[in-house]
C-alpha positions in Angstrom: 0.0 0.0 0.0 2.7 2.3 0.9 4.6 1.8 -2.1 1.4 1.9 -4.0 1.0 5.2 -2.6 4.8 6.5 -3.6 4.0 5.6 -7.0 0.8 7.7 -6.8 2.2 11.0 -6.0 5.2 10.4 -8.5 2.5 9.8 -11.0 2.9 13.5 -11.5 5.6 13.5 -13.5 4.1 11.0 -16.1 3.6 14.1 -18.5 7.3 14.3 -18.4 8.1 11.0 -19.1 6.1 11.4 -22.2 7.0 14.8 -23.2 10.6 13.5 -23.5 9.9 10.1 -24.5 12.6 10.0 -27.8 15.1 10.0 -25.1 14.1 7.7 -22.7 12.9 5.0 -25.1 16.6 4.6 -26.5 18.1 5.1 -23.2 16.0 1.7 -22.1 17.4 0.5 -25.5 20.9 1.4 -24.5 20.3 -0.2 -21.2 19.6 -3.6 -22.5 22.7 -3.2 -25.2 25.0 -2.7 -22.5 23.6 -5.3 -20.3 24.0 -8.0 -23.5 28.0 -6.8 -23.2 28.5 -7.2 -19.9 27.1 -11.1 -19.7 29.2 -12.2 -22.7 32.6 -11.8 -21.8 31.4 -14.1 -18.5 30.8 -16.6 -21.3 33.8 -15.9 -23.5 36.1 -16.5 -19.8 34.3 -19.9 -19.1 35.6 -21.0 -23.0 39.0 -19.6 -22.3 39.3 -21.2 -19.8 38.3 -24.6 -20.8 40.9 -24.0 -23.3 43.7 -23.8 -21.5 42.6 -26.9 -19.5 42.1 -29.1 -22.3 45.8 -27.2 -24.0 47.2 -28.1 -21.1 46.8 -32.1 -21.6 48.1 -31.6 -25.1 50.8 -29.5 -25.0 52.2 -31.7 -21.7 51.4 -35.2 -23.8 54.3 -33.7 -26.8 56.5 -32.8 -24.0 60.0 -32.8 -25.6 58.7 -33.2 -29.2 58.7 -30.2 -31.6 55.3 -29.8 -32.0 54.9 -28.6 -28.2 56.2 -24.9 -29.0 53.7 -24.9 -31.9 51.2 -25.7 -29.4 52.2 -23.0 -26.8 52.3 -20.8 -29.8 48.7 -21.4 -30.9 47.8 -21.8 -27.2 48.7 -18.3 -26.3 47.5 -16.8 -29.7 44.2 -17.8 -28.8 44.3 -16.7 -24.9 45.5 -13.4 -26.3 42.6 -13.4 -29.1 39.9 -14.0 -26.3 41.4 -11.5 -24.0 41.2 -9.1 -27.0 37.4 -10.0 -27.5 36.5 -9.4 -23.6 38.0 -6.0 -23.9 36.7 -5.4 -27.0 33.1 -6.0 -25.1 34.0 -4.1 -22.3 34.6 -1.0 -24.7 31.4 -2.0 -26.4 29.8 -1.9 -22.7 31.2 1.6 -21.7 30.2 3.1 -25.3 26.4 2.2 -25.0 26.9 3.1 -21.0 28.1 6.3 -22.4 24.7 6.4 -24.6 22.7 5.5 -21.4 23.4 8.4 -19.3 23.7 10.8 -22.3 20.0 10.1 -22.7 18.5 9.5 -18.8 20.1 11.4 -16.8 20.2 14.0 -19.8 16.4 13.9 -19.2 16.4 13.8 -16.0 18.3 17.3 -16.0 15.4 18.2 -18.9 12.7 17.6 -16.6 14.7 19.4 -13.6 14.6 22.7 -15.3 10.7 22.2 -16.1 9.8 21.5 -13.1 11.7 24.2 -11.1 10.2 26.8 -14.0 6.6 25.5 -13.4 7.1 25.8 -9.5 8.5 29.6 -9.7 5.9 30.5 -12.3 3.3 29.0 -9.9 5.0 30.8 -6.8 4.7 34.0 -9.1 0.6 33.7 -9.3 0.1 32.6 -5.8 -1.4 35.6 -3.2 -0.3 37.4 -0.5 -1.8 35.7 1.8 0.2 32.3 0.9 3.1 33.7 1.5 2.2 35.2 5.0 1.1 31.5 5.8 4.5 30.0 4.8 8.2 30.7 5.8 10.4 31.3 2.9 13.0 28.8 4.3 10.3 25.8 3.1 9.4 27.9 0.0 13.0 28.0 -1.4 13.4 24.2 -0.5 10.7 22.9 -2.7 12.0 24.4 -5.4 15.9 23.9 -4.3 16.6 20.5 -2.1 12.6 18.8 -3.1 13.5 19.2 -6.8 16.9 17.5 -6.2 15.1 14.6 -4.8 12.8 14.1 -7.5 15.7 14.3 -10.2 17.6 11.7 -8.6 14.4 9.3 -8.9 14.0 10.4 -12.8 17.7 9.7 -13.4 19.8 7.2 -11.2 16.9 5.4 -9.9 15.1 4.5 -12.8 18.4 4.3 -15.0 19.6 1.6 -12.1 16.4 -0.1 -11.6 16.2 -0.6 -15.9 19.9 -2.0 -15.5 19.3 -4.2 -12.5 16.3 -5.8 -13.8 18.2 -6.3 -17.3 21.0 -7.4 -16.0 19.2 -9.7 -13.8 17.2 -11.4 -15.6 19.9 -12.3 -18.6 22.2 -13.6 -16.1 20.3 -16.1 -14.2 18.8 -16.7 -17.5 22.4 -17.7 -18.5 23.4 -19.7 -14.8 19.9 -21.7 -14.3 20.5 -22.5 -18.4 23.8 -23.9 -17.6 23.3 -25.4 -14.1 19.8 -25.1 -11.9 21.6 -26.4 -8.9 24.5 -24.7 -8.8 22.7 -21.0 -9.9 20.2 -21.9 -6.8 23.0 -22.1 -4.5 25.5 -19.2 -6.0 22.4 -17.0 -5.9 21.4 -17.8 -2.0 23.5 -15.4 -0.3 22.3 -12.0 -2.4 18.5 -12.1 -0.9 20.1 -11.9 2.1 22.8 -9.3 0.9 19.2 -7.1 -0.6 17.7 -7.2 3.0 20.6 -6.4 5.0 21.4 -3.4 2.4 17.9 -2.1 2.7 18.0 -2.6 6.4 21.3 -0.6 6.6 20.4 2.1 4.2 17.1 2.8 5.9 19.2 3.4 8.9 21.6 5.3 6.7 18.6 7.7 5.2 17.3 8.4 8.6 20.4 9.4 10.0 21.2 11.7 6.9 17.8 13.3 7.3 18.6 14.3 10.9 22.1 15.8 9.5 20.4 17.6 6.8 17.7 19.2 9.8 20.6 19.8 11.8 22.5 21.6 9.2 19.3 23.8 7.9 19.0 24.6 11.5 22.9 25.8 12.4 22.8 27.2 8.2 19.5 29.5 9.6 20.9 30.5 13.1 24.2 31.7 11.2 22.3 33.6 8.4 20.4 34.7 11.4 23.6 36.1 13.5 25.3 37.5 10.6 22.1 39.5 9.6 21.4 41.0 13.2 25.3 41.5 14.2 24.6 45.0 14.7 22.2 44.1 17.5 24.2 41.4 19.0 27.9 43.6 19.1 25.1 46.6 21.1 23.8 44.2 23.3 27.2 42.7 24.1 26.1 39.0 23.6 28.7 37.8 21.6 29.6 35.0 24.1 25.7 33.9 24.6 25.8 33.6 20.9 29.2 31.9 20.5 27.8 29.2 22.9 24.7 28.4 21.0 26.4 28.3 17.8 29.0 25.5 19.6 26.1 23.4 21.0 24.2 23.5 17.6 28.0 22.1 16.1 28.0 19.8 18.9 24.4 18.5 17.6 26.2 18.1 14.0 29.0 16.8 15.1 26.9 13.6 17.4 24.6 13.3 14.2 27.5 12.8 11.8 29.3 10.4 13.9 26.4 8.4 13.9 26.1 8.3 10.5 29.9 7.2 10.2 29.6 4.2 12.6 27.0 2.9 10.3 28.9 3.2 7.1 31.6 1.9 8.9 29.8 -1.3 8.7 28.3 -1.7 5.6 31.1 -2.0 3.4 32.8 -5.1 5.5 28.8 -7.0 5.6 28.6 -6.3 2.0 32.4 -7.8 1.3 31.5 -11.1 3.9 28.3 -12.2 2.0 29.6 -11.4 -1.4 32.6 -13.4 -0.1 30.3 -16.4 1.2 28.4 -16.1 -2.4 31.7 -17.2 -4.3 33.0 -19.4 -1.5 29.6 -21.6 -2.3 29.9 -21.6 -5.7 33.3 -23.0 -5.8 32.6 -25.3 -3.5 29.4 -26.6 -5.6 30.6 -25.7 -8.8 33.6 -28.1 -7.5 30.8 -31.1 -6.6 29.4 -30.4 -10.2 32.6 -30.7 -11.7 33.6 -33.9 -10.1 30.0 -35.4 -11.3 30.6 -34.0 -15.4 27.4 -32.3 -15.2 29.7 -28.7 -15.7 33.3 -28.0 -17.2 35.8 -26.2 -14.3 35.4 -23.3 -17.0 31.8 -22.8 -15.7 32.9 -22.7 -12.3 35.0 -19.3 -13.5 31.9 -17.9 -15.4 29.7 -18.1 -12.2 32.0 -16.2 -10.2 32.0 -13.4 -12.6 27.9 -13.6 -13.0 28.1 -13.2 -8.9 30.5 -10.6 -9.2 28.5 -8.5 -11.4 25.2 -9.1 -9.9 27.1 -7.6 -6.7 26.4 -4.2 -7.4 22.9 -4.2 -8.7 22.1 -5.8 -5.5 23.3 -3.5 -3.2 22.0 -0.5 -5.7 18.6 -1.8 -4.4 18.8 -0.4 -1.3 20.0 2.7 -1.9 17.5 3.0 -5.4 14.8 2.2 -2.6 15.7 5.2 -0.3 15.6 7.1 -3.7 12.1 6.3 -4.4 11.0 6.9 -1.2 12.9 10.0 -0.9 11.4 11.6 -4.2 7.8 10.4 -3.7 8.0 12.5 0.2 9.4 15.5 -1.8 7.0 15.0 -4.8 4.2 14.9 -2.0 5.4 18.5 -1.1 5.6 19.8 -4.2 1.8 18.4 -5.6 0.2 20.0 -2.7 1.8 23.4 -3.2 1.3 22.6 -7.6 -2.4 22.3 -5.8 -2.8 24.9 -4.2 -5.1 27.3 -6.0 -4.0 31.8 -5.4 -7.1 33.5 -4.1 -6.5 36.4 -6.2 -7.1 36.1 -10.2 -8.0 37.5 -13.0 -12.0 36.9 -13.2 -11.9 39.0 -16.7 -9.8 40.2 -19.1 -11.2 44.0 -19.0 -8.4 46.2 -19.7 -8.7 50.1 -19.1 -6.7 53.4 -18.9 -7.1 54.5 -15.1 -8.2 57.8 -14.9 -7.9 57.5 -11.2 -11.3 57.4 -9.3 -11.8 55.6 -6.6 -14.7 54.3 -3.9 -15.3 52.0 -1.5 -18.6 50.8 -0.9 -19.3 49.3 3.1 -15.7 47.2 2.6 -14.6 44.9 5.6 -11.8 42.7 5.6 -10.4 39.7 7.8 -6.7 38.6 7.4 -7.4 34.6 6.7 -4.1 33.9 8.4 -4.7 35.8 11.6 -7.8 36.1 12.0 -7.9 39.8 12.6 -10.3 42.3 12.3 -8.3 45.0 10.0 -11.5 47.0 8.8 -15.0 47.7 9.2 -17.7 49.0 6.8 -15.4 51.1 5.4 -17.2 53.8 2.8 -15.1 56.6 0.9 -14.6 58.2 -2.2 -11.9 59.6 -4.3 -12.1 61.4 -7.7 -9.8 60.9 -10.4 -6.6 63.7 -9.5 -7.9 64.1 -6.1 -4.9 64.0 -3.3 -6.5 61.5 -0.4 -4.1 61.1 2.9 -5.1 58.3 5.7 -4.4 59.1 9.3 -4.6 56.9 12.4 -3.1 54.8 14.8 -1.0 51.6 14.6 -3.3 49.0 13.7 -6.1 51.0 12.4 -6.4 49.5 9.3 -4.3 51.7 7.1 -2.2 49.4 5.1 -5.3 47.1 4.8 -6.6 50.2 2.6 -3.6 50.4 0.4 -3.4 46.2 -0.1 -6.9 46.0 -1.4 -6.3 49.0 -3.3 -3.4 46.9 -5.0 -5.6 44.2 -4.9 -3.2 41.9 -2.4 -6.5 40.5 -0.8 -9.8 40.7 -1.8 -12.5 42.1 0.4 -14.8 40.0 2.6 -17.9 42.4 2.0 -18.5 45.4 0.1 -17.4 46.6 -3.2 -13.9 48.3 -4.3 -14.7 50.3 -7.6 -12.0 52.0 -10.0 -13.1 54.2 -12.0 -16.7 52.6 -11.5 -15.6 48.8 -12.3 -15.0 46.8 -9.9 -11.7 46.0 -9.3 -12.1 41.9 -9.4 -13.3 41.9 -13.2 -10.0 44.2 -14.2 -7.1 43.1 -15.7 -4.9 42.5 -12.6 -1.7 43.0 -14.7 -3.3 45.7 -17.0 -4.3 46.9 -13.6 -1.1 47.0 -11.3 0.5 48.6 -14.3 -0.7 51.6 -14.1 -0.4 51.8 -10.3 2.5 53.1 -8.3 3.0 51.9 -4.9 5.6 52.3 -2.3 5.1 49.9 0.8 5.7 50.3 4.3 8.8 47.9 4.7 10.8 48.5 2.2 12.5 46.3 -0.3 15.6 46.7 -2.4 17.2 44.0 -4.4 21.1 43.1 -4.1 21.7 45.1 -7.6 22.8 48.6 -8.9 21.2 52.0 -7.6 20.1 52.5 -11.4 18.4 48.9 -11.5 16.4 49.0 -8.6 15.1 52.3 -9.2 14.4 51.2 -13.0 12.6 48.0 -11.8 9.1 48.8 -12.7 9.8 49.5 -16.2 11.0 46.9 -18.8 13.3 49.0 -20.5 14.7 52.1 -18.8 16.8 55.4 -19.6 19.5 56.7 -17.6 17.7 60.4 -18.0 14.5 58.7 -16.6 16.4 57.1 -13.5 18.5 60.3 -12.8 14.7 62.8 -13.1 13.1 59.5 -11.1 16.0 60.1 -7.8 15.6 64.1 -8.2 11.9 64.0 -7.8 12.5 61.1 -4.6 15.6 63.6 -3.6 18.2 61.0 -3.4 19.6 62.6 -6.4 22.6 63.9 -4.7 23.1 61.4 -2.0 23.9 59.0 -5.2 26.5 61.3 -7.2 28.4 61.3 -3.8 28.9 57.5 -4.0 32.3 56.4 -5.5 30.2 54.1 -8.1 26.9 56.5 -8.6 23.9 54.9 -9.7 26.2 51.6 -10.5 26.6 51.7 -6.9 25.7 48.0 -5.6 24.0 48.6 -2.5 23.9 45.2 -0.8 21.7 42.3 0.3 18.4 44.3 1.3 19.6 47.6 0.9 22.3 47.2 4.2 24.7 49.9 2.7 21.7 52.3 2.4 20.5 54.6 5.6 16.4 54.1 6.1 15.3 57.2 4.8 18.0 56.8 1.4 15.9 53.2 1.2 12.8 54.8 1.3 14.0 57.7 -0.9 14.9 55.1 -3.7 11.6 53.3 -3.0 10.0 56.3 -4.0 12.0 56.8 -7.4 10.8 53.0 -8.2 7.2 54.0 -8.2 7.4 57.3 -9.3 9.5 56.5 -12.9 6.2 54.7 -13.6 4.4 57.5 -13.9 1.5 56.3 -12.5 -2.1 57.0 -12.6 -2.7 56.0 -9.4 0.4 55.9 -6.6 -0.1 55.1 -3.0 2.1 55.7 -0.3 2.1 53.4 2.5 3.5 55.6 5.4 6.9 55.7 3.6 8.1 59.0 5.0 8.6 58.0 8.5 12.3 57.8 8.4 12.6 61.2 6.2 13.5 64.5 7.6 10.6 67.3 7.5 12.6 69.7 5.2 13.4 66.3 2.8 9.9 65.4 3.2 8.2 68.8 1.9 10.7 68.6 -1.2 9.4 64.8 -1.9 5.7 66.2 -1.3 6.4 69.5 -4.0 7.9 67.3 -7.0 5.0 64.5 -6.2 2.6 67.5 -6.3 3.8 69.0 -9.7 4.8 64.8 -11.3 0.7 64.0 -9.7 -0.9 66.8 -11.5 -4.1 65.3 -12.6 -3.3 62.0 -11.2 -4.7 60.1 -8.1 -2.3 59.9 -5.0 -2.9 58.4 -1.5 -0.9 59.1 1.2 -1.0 57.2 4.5 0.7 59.0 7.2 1.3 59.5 11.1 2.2 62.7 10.7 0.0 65.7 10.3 2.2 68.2 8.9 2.6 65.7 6.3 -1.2 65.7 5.1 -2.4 69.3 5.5 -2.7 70.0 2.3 -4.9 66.9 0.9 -8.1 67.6 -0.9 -9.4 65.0 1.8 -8.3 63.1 4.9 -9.6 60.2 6.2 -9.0 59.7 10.5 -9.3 55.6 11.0 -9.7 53.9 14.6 -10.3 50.5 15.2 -10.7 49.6 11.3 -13.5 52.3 11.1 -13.7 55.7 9.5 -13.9 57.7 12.3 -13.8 61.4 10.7 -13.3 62.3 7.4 -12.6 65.6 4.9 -9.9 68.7 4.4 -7.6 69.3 7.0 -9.5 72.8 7.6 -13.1 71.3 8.0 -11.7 68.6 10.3 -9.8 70.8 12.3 -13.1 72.6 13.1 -14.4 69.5 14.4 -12.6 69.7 17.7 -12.4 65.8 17.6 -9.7 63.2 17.2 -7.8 64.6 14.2 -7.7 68.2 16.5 -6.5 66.5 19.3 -3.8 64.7 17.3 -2.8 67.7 15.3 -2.5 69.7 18.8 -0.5 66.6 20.4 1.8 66.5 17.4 2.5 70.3 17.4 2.9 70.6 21.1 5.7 67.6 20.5 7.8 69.4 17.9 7.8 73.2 19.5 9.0 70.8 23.2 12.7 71.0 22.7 
């Protein structure tokens, strides 16, 4: 049943099998070729060495008569003849062994490179929400270490379970046709040898497994270290540190020398009953002999047919682990192939954005948490209108600006652009003409130029240069040795927040956008930095939509409307003068926040 089961979720890959089928067909071809090679020169031995015990007789019965050196003449002309024609197989053997891997583990490589491009371009449609449920450790192994797994089942395993099974069935073919008796005995130890292989590479596979877990888990604790070093030298906890990364190597170090012990005994078992196999068939072979059922030559060839079955027996073991190794990692990969992104494309409705917005009683839920993030939420925006969002942590801010990109869809209500509803658009057509810049940044380990041109597929430098005026980061990057060719590290590291931001900013702005949304991504500017961004975004969003979430409210006083959340509700809402009027919560805020900057 369990193996019934492997088979099922390696069924997947069928379609591959298929799609490169004029490959593996002559590599199963190739595979039988070779095997026909390597049982003949078994056969070819037994002849030789009849020969030289039947020469023998004769060339010891003209002893002292000239015909004796023509004898050892012809006698070693035809040892040296068959010793050509067993290399000559050999050679024939390793060319179609050549052809063998040249086509299977050729497609097996093939099918590799499908399979990781279908699992990227799948991780590519999935949703936000997938990706909040699942660590991107696990992510990158399915497509890394799971796909490795399931290569070395479409290559070695089936390449060495073709050849055993050949080779296995011409060669006791060839010993029961010869001898029944003596085959049945010769063959008795390698059932045994199968078992106690399996048996040991069971124990082997677990005991790798545990390495491999062991040496994710010291691999994520250094990434870990080396990424928050800055925290660990200010906290002085270099030595707490130090002694957790020497008891996660002392968990490596007990796991491997498990693993060694192991392996320490396999090698000797396997030798011992390999040894025992040919032990018994001399000894039989010998009984046979003495009876004239078999020539001593016969003897010879049924050591070299135990010989050779030696390693497709203990292959089965360790083809075994293989299968059951893929089918667990082809298991992981089908239910992620499976699973299904909550955000599509329900149309094909393409549109120019002129920029109006509403919301229509929206409320979301995050699946993953849970959480509340907003309530009835009603609003409007016209096209070219300037609409900032003020409120608490928590208040259901960024929730705005993710539906509005269309990360999640909403639980109630309706979200209409430019009175469509923003399921039945384009997604791509949509998000195209959409800037956004999120609240945690994120910059890619490339040039200054390529991450701000990354939203446009081709880009010129005079865009790129106007795109880091407008974000003022202009002059920070002509001070860099490099300027925009400046590589600025794994997450932006060489970068200062408010540079990170800053470039973040150019990215979305080069789009020229219809619509651009800005996710509280002026938190780490200065004020006088901050008013420069807000004049060039002014002038660039002339007739264009732009929504600004903010804490600050020097940072929003000018929007043609502001919306004050609480509690995923729309507490207050409209110009900075009506609201201000109020006396309510943006008043109070505005007041607390003034009284804050004029306290020295």
């Amino acid at each position: 049943m369990q193996a019934k089961d492997q088979m099922k979720e390696l069924a997947y890959l069928n379609k591959f099998f298929y799609k490169y089928r004029w490959r593996f067909l002559p590599g199963v071809l190739f595979v039988i070729i070779s095997n026909l090679f390597a049982v003949l020169p078994a056969q070819v031995i037994r002849i030789a060495f009849d020969l030289v015990n039947e020469n023998i007789a004769i060339y010891r019965l003209f002893n002292g008569f000239e015909r004796q050196k023509l004898i050892e003449i012809i006698f070693g002309q035809s040892l040296l003849f068959f010793g050509l024609i067993v290399l000559a197989l050999a050679l024939l053997r390793g060319l179609f062994l050549f052809f063998m891997r040249q086509t299977i583990i050729l497609m097996s490589r093939h099918i590799e490179y499908d399979l990781k491009n279908e699992i990227y371009q799948h991780y590519q449609k999935l949703s936000m929400a997938f990706y909040r449920r699942n660590n991107t450790g696990d992510l990158m192994n399915r497509v890394t270490e799971d796909v490795s797994r399931v290569r070395m089942y479409l290559g070695p395993a089936i390449m060495y379970t073709i050849n055993t099974t050949v080779l296995f069935i011409l060669i006791i073919v060839a010993m029961f046709s010869v001898n029944a008796r003596l085959a049945f005995f010769s063959l008795l130890p390698l059932p045994l040898l199968a078992v106690t292989i399996y048996y040991v590479h069971t124990i082997i596979n677990q005991r790798s497994e545990k390495i491999q877990q062991q040496l994710s888990s010291m691999s994520s604790f250094v990434q870990e270290t080396f990424s928050g070093i800055r925290v660990i030298k200010a906290y002085v906890r270099e030595d707490d540190i130090r002694k957790k990364f020497n008891q996660e190597s002392e968990d490596y170090k007990t796991h491997s020398m498990s693993l060694v012990q192991i392996q320490a005994l396999f090698y000797p078992m396997m030798l011992l009953l390999v040894g025992l196999s040919t032990i018994i068939t001399v000894y039989i072979g010998g009984i046979e002999v003495i009876k004239g059922t078999i020539s001593s030559g016969n003897i010879a060839e049924f050591i070299v047919y135990v010989n050779q079955l030696t390693f497709p027996v203990t292959s089965l073991g360790w083809v075994t682990s293989l299968v059951q190794r893929a089918s667990a990692s082809q298991k992981r990969i089908n239910e992620f192939l499976k699973t299904q992104p909550e955000i599509v494309s329900y149309s094909n409705e393409k549109i120019d954005l002129k920029g109006g917005i509403e919301f229509r009683d929206v409320s979301f839920k995050y699946p993953d948490t849970g959480i509340q993030a907003i309530k009835n939420i009603s609003f409007k925006v016209e096209p070219g209108q300037f609409l900032a969002i003020i409120g608490r942590t928590g208040s259901g801010k960024s929730t705005i600006a993710n539906l509005l990109m269309r990360m999640y869809d909403a639980d109630n209500g309706e979200i209409l652009i430019d009175n469509h509803q923003v399921e039945k658009l384009d997604l791509n057509n949509y998000r195209d003409q959409v800037g956004f810049v999120p609240q945690e940044v994120f910059l890619f380990s490339d040039t200054i130029f390529n991450n701000i041109a990354f939203g446009l597929t081709v880009a010129e430098p005079g865009q790129v240069e106007k795109a880091a005026q407008n974000a003022a980061l202009h002059e920070n990057i002509i001070g860099f040795e490099k300027g925009f060719q400046t590589m600025i590290g794994e997450r932006g590291i060489t970068l200062s927040g408010g540079q990170k931001q800053r470039l973040s900013i150019a990215r979305a702005i080069i789009k020229e956008p219809q619509i651009l949304i800005f996710d509280d991504c002026l938190s780490a500017i200065d004020t006088r930095t901050e008013e420069e961004i807000l004049n060039n975004l002014g002038r660039l969003m002339n007739n264009k939509t732009s929504i600004l979430i903010a804490h600050r409210v020097s940072t929003i006083k000018n929007a043609d409307k502001i919306l004050v959340m609480d509690g995923g509700e729309i507490i207050e809402q409209g110009t900075h003068e009506a609201l201000m009027a109020l006396k309510g919560s943006y008043f109070e805020l505005f007041e607390k926040q003034l009284l804050e900057e004029q306290t020295p």
